[in-house]
C-alpha positions in Angstrom: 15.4 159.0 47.5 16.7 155.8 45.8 19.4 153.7 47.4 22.3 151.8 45.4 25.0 150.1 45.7 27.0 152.7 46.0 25.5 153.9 48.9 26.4 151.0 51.1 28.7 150.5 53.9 31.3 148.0 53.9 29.3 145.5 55.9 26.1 146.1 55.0 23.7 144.2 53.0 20.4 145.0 51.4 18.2 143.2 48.7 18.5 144.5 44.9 15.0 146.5 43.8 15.3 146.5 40.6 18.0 147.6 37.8 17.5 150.7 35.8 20.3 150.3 33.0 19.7 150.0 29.3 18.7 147.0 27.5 22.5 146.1 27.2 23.8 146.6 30.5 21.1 145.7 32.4 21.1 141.8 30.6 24.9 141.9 31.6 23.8 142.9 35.4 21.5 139.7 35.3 23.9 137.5 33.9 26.4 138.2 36.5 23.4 137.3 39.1 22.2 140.8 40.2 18.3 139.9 39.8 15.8 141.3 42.0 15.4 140.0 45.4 19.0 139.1 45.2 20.5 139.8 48.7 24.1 141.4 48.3 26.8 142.6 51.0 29.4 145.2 50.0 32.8 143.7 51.1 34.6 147.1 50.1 35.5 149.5 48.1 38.8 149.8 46.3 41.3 152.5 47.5 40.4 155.1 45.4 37.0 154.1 45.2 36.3 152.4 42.1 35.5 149.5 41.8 33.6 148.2 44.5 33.2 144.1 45.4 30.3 142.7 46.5 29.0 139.2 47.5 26.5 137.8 46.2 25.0 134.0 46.2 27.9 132.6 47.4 30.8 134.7 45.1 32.1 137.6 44.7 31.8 140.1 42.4 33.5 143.1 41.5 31.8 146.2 39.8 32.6 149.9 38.4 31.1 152.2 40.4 28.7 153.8 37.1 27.4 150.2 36.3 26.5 149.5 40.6 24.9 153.3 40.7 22.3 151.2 38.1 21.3 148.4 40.7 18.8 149.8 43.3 18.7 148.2 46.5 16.0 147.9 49.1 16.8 149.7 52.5 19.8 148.5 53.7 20.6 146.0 57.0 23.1 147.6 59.2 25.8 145.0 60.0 
């Protein structure tokens, strides 16, 4: 079963697979740095759950939670 970013912990990191978006939104993903081999940590999730925040080469980065169920991650490292 594929892992995404949705399916970490707060804490956790894991290295982005690939994306599986469309053309569009997958460019967008890329531009905001979510490339593969990209190591990310989810900081948290928002109090109702969307959006999520992430960190990623040295920023943070917040995201819905239907555009990070596009960005598959490697298995993630417990923290």
């Amino acid at each position: 079963m594929r892992k995404t970013l949705v399916d970490l912990k707060p804490g956790q990191s894991a290295a982005i697979a690939k994306i599986i978006a469309t053309d569009s939104l997958r460019q967008r993903l890329y531009d905001l740095g979510l490339t593969p081999g990209t190591q990310v940590e989810l900081i948290k999730f928002a109090p109702f759950g969307d959006p999520l925040e992430i960190r990623l080469r040295n920023y943070q980065l917040t995201l819905r939670v239907s555009e990070a169920n596009f960005v598959i991650i490697e298995e993630p490292i417990h923290a």
